[in-house]
C-alpha positions in Angstrom: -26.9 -60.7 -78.6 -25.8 -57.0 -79.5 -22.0 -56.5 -78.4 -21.3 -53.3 -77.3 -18.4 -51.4 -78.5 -17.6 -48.3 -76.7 -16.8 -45.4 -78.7 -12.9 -45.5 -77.2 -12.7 -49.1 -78.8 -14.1 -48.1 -82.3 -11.9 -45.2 -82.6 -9.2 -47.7 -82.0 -10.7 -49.7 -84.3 -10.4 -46.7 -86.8 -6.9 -46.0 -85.6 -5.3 -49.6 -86.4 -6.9 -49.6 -89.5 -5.3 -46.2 -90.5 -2.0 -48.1 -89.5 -2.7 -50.7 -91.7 -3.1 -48.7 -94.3 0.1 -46.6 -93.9 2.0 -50.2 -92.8 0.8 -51.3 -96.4 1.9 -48.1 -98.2 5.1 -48.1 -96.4 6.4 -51.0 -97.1 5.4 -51.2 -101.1 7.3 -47.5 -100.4 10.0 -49.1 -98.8 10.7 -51.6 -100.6 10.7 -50.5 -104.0 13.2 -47.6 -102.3 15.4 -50.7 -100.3 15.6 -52.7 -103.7 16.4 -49.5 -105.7 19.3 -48.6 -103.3 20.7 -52.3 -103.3 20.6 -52.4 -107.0 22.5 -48.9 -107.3 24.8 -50.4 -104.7 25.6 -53.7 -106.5 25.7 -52.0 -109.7 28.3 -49.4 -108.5 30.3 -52.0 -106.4 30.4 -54.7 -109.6 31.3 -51.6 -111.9 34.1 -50.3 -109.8 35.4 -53.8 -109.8 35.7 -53.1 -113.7 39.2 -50.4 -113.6 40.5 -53.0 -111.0 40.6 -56.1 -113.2 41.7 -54.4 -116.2 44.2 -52.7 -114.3 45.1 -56.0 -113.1 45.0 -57.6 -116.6 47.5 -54.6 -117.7 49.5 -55.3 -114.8 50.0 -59.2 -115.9 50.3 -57.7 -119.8 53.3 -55.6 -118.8 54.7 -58.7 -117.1 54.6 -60.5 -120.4 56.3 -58.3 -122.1 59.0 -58.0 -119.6 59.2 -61.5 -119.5 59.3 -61.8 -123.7 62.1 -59.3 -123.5 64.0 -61.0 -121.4 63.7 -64.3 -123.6 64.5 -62.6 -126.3 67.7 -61.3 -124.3 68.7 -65.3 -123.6 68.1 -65.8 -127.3 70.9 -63.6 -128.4 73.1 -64.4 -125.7 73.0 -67.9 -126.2 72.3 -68.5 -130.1 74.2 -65.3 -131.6 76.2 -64.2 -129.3 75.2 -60.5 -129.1 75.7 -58.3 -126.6 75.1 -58.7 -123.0 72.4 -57.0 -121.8 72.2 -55.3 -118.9 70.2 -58.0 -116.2 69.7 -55.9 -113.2 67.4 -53.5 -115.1 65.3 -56.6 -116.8 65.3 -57.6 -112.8 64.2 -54.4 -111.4 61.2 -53.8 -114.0 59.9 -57.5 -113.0 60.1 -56.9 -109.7 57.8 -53.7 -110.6 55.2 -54.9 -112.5 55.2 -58.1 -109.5 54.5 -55.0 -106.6 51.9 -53.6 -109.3 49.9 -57.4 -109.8 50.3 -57.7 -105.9 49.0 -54.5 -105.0 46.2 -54.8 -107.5 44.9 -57.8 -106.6 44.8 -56.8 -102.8 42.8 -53.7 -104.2 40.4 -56.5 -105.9 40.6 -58.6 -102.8 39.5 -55.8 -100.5 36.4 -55.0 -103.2 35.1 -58.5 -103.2 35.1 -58.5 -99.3 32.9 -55.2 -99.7 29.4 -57.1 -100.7 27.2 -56.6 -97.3 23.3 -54.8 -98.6 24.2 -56.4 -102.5 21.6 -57.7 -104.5 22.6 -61.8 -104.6 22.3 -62.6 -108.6 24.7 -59.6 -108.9 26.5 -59.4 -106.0 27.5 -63.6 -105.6 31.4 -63.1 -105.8 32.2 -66.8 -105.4 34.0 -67.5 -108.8 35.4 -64.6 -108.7 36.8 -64.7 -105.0 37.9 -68.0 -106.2 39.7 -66.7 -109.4 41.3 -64.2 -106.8 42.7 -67.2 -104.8 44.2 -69.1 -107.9 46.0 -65.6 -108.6 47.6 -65.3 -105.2 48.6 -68.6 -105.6 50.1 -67.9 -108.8 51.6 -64.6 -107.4 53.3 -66.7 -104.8 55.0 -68.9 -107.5 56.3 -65.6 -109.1 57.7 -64.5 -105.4 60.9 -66.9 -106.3 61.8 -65.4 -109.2 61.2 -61.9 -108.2 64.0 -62.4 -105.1 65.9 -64.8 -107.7 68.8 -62.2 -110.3 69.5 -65.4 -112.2 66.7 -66.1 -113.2 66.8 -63.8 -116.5 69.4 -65.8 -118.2 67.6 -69.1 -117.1 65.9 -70.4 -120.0 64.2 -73.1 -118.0 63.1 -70.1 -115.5 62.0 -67.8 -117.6 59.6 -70.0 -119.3 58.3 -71.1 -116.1 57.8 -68.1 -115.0 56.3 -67.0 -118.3 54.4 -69.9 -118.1 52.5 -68.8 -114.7 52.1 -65.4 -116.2 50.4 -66.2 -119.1 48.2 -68.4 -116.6 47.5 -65.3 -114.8 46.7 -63.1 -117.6 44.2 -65.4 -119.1 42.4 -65.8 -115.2 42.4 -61.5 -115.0 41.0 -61.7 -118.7 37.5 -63.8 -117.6 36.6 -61.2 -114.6 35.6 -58.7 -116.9 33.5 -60.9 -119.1 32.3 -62.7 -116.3 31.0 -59.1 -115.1 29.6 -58.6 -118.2 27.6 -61.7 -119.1 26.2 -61.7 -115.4 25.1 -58.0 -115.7 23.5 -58.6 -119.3 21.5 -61.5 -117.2 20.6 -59.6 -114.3 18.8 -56.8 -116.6 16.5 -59.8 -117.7 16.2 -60.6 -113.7 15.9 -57.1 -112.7 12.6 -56.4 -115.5 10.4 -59.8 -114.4 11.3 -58.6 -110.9 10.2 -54.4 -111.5 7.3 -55.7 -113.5 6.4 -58.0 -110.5 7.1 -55.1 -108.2 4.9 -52.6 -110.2 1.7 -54.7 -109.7 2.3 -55.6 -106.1 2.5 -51.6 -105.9 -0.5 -51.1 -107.7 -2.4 -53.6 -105.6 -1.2 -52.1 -102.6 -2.3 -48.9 -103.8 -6.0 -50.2 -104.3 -5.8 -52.5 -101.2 -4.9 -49.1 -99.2 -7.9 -47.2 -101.3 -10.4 -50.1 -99.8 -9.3 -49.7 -96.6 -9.5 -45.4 -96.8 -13.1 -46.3 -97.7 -13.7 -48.2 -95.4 -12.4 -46.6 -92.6 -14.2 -43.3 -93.7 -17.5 -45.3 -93.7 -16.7 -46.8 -90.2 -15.9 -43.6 -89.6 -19.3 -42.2 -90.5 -21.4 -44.7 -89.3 -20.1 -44.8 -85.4 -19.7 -41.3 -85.5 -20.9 -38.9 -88.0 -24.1 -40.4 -88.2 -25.1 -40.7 -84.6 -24.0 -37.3 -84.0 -26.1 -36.0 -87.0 -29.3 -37.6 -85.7 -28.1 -36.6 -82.4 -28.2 -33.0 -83.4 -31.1 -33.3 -85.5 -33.6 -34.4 -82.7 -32.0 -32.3 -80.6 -32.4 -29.1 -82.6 -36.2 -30.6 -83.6 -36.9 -31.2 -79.4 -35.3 -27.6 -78.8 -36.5 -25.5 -82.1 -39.9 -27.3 -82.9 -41.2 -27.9 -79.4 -41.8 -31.2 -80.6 -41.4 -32.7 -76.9 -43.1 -36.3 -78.4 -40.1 -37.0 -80.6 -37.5 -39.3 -79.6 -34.0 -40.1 -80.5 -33.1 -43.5 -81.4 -29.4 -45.4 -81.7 -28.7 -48.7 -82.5 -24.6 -48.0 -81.7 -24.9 -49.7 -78.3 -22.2 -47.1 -77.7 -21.8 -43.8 -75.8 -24.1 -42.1 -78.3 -26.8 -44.3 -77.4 -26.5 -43.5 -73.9 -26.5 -40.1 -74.7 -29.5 -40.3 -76.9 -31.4 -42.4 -73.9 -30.4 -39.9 -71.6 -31.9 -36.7 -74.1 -35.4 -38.8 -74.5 -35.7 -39.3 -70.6 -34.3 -35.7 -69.9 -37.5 -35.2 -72.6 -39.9 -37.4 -71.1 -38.8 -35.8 -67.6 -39.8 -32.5 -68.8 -42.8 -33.3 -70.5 -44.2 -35.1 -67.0 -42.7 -31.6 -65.2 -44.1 -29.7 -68.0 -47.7 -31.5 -67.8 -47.6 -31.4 -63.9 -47.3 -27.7 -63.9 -49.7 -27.2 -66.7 -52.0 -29.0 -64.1 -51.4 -27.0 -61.3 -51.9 -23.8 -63.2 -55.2 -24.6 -64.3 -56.0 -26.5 -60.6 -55.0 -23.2 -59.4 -57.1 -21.0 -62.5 -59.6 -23.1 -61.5 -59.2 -22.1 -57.3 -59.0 -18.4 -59.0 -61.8 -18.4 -60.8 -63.7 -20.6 -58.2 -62.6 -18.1 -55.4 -64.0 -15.7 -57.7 -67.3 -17.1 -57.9 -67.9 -17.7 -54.3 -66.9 -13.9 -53.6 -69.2 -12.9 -56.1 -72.1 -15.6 -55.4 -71.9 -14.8 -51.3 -71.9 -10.6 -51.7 -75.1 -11.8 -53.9 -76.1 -14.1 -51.7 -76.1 -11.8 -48.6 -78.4 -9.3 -50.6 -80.6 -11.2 -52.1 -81.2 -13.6 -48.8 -81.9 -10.6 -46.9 -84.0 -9.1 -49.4 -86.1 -12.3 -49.6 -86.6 -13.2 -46.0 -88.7 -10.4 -45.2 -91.7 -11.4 -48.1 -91.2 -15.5 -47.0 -91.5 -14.1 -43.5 -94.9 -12.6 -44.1 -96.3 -15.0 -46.7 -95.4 -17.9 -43.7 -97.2 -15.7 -41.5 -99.8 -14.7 -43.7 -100.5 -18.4 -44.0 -100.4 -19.6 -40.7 -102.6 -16.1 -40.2 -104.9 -17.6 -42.6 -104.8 -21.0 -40.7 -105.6 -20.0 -37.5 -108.6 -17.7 -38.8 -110.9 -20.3 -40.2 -110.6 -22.4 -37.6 -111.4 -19.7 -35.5 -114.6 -18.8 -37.8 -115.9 -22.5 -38.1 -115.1 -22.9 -34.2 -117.2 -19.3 -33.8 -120.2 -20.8 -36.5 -120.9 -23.3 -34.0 -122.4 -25.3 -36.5 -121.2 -28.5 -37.7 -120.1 -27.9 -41.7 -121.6 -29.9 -44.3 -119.3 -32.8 -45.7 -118.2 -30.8 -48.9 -117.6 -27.9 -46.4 -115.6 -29.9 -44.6 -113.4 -30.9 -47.8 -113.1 -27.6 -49.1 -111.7 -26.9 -45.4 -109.4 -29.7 -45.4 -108.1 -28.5 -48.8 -107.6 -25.1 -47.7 -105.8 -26.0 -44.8 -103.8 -28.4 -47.1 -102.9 -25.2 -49.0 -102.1 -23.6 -46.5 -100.0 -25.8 -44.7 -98.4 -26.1 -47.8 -97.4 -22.4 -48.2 -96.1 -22.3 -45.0 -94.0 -25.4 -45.6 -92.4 -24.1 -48.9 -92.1 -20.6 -47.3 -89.8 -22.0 -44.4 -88.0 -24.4 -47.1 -87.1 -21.1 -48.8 -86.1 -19.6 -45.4 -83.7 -22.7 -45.2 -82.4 -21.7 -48.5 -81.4 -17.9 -47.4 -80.0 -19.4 -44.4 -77.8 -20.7 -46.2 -77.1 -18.2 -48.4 -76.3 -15.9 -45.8 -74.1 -18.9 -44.3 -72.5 -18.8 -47.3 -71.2 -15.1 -47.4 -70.3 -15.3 -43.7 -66.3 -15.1 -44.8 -65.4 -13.6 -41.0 -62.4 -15.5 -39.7 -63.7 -18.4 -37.5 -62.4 -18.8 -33.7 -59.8 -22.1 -33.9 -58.5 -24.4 -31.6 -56.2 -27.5 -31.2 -58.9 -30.3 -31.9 -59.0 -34.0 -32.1 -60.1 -34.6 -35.4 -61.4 -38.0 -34.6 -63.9 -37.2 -31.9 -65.6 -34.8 -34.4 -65.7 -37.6 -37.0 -67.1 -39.5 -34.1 -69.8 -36.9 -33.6 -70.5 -36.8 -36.6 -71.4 -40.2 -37.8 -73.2 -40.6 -34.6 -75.6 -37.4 -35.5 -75.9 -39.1 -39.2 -77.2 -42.8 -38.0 -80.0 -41.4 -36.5 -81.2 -39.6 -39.8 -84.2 -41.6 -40.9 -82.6 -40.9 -44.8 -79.9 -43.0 -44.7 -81.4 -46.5 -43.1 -79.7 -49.8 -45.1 -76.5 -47.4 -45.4 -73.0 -48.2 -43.0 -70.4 -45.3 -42.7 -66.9 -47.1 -41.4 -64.5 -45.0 -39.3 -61.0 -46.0 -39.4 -58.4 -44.1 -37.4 -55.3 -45.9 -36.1 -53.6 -42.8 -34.2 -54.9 -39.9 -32.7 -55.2 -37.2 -35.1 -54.9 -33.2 -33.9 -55.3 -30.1 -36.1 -56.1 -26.6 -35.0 -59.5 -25.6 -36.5 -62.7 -24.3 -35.9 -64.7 -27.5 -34.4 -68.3 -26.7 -36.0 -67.3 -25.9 -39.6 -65.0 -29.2 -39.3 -68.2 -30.6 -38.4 -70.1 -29.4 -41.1 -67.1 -29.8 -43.8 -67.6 -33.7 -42.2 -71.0 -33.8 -42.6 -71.3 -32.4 -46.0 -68.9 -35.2 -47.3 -70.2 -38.3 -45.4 -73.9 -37.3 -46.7 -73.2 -36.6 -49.9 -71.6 -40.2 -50.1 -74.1 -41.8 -48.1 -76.9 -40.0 -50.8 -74.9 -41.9 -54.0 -75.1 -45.0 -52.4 -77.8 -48.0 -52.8 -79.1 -50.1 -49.8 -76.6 -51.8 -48.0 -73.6 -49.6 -49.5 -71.1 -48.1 -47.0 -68.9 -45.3 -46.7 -65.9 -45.1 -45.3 -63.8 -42.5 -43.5 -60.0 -42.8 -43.2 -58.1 -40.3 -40.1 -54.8 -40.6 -40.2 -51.5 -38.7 -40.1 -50.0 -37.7 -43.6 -46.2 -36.0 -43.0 -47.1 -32.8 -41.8 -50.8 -32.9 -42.5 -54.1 -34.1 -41.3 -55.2 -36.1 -43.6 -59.4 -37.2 -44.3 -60.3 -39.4 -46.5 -64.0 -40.2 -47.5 -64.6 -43.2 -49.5 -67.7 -44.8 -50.8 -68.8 -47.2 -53.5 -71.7 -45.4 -54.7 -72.4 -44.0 -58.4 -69.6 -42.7 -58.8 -69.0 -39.2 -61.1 -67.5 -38.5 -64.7 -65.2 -36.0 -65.3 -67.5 -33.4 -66.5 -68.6 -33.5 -63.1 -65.7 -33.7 -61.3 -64.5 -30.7 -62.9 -67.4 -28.2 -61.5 -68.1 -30.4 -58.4 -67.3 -27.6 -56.0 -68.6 -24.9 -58.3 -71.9 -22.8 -56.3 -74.9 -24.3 -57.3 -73.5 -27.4 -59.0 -75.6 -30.5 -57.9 -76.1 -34.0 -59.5 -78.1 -35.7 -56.8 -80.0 -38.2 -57.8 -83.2 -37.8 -55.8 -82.8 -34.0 -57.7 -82.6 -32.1 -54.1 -80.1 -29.9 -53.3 -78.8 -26.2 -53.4 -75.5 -27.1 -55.1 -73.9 -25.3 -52.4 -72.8 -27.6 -49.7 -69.6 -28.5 -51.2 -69.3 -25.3 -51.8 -68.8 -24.2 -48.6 -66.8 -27.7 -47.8 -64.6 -26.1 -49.9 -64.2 -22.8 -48.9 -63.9 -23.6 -44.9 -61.1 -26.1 -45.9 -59.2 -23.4 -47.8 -59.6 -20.5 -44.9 -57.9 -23.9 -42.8 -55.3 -23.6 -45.2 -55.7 -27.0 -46.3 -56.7 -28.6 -49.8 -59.4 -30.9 -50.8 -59.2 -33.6 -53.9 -61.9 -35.7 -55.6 -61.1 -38.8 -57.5 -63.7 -41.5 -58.9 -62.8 -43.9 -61.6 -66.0 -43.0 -63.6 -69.9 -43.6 -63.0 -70.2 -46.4 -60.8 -67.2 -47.2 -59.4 -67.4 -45.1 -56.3 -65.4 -41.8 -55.7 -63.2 -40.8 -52.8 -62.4 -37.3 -51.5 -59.4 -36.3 -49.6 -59.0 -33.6 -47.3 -55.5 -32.2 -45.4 -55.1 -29.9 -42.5 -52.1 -29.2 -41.0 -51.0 -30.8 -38.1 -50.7 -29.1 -34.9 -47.4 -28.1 -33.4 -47.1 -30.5 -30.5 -46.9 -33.6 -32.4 -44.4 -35.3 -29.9 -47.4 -34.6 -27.6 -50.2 -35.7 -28.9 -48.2 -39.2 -30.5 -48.0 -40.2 -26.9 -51.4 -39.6 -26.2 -52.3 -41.7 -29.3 -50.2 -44.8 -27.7 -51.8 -44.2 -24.2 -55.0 -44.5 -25.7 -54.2 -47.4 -28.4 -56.6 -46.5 -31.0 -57.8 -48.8 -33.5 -60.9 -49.2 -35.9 -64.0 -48.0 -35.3 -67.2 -49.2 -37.3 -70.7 -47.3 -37.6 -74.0 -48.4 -39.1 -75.9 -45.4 -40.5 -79.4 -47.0 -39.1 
């Protein structure tokens, strides 16, 4: 089973292919392009977290050494008794450096909540969020002393708040190395990962090649192709005249179609192309046939009229002749001798003879002059199958054609204005001419019926039959193939030429020598058709049969 893909459905085809293609080279684009940005953005978020922690771990460092100088205050106070220092200052730095750790780590806080579109084995801020929370924690411890002024000359508070400090400062210092060791192990990460990604691109890139070429050779196959051998016979039916060659697609698409329709459009013409040709030499043929009659019949009329006068005085001479020995044995008055009476017999076999042949001859330039009568015959509105009627009847009493049936069939009543007696003889002509190529016992047939607008004849028999050699000079003057070898080759002839002054046609068909032939004659119908259909069902004609004998 062939499925059949129209060409709307293999362009679309073609189509979501080509989006395949630019799907697959889009997204090795994309996302080398998406995993470049998110490593520049976790790179540049993790390095601006850099400033922030040291700035956090010098925040905590000048809290140290506030807090060392204000031990080292308590020191003197207590063990030398030095000077007092002046408290409220020592107070007012802490509280300083405490606003500048705060502030810092809210900075560092806000940057660790910043990690949406980060790359995960960079951008994980867990520890470090964590870190941040054990700072605040720390920061909040520091809170009480920064509110607290006595706290300076508190031994006990100063080291618990230097205590939480140091704490502090050691937390701030792992951030940045923290960074740092989980940057140097990302560069590892990020080379398998490039190298992974630069093969996947690669193979994208070829994958996307395959499909190109295969989508061109789709491409060319459902639709450069077809069209090439589309133009190709086309151009080879239009250029060469080759009007035997034929397109063939196996697309089961559109282009088939079109290629099915181009060999019937050929085939179309070649059958318009070969009927005309037909017609043209049918009609070359009426030409040259009209031609020859023309010329035969302004012969004929001379040379008939020419020749009747010498056969009219050799049949007289003869019969002359004839009439004078009898007369000269009658005036003898004796009896003749039995060799006389031979030799008379003989003579008057001769003679007989003469005149015979002298009067065939006649019959001859009879019809010769019938021949070259062309004059334009008196017509009326005739019924075609009382003629054929006629006919036959006149035929079945010829001695000729005893052991031989002619069959009328007519099964409506058939009118045509012509001239009765030349009907009669175009009728004649064809029934004996069938009724002569048939053996004992063969019949002919003759077929009246209506036809459209025409009269139609048809004349049927299943006699010798004719080859086409034959057929093509049947109606030619002087043509005959009888086959007792009589005949003046001109009865058809005439058949002919008293149909076309009708203005009607006549066509011979036989499958070969013997398998019968049949000859069809139209005339055209006469006006008053209405008319004479109702005299056809008034009178209920049906099938008529005749027995030549």
């Amino acid at each position: 089973m062939h499925w059949r893909w129209s060409i709307q459905t293999k362009l679309l085809l073609c189509v979501a292919l080509l989006l395949a293609m630019v799907v697959v080279l889009a997204v090795s684009g994309f996302q080398g392009a998406y995993s470049y940005r998110t490593l520049v953005r976790t790179m540049s978020l993790r390095a601006s977290e850099l400033p922030v922690a040291g700035e956090l771990a010098q925040s905590l460092g000048d809290m140290r050494v506030t807090l060392s100088r204000a031990n080292s205050v308590n020191y003197l106070l207590t063990e030398r008794n030095g000077p007092e220092v002046d408290n409220v200052m020592l107070q007012h730095e802490f509280r300083t450096e405490y606003l500048a750790v705060e502030e810092t780590l809210r900075r560092y806080g806000k940057q660790l909540t910043n990690d949406f579109d980060t790359d995960p084995r960079l951008g994980d801020r867990s520890k470090e969020r964590e870190i941040l929370a054990t700072l605040e924690r720390k920061l909040e411890v520091l809170a009480k002393a920064k509110d607290d002024p006595d706290w300076v000359v508190d031994p006990v508070g100063i080291s618990s708040v230097a205590t939480t400090v140091d704490e502090m400062y050691d937390l701030a210092g792992i951030l940045p190395a923290q960074l740092h060791d989980r940057m140097r192990q990302f560069g590892g990460d990020v080379k398998d990962e490039y190298r992974t990604w630069i093969i996947t691109s690669w193979i994208m890139f070829f994958l996307a090649i395959g499909m190109m070429v295969v989508l061109l050779a789709m491409f060319y196959v459902w639709v450069v192709a077809p069209l090439h051998v589309l133009l190709a016979g086309s151009r080879r039916i239009a250029k060469a005249d080759d009007f035997n060659h034929r397109i063939f697609l196996r697309t089961n698409d559109e282009f088939s179609e079109l290629a099915g329709a181009l060999n019937d459009m050929t085939s179309r013409f070649q059958e318009i192309r070969h009927d005309l040709d037909d017609q043209v030499r049918q009609r070359t043929q009426e030409v040259v046939r009209s031609e020859q009659m023309a010329s035969v019949g302004f012969l004929a009329a001379g040379v008939a009229h020419e020749i009747n006068n010498p056969l009219a005085a050799i049949a007289m001479a003869a019969e002359s002749l004839e009439s004078r020995v009898e007369d000269i044995i009658v005036a003898d008055g004796d009896k003749p001798s039995e060799e006389q009476n031979a030799e008379i017999a003989v003579l008057s076999k001769y003679l007989r003879r003469i005149q015979d042949e002298a009067f065939r001859c006649k019959g001859i330039t009879d019809q010769l002059l019938d021949f070259s009568r062309r004059g334009p015959a008196e017509k009326d509105d005739t019924d075609l199958g009382e003629l054929a009627e006629g006919v036959i009847d006149m035929v079945r009493h010829l001695g000729n054609y005893k052991q031989k049936n002619v069959e009328l069939v007519r099964a409506d009543e058939v009118r045509s204005r012509v001239n009765g007696q030349e009907i009669k003889q175009v009728l004649l002509n064809l029934i004996t001419n069938g009724l002569d190529s048939l053996d004992n016992g063969g019949t002919v047939k003759v077929e009246l019926r209506r036809s459209g607008q025409w009269a139609e004849i048809v004349v049927s028999d299943n006699g010798c039959g004719m080859s086409p050699e034959v057929l093509k000079h049947l109606f030619e003057p002087f043509f005959t193939r009888r086959r007792d070898g009589q005949g003046t080759g001109l009865g058809l002839s005439i058949t002919y030429r008293i149909v076309s002054e009708h203005g009607g046609t006549i066509e011979v068909f036989s499958d070969g020598p013997g398998k019968g032939s049949r000859m069809r004659v139209l005339f055209p119908l006469s006006v008053d058709l209405k008319a004479t259909h109702e005299r056809a069902l008034q009178n209920g004609f049906g099938q008529r049969r005749y027995a030549a004998a």
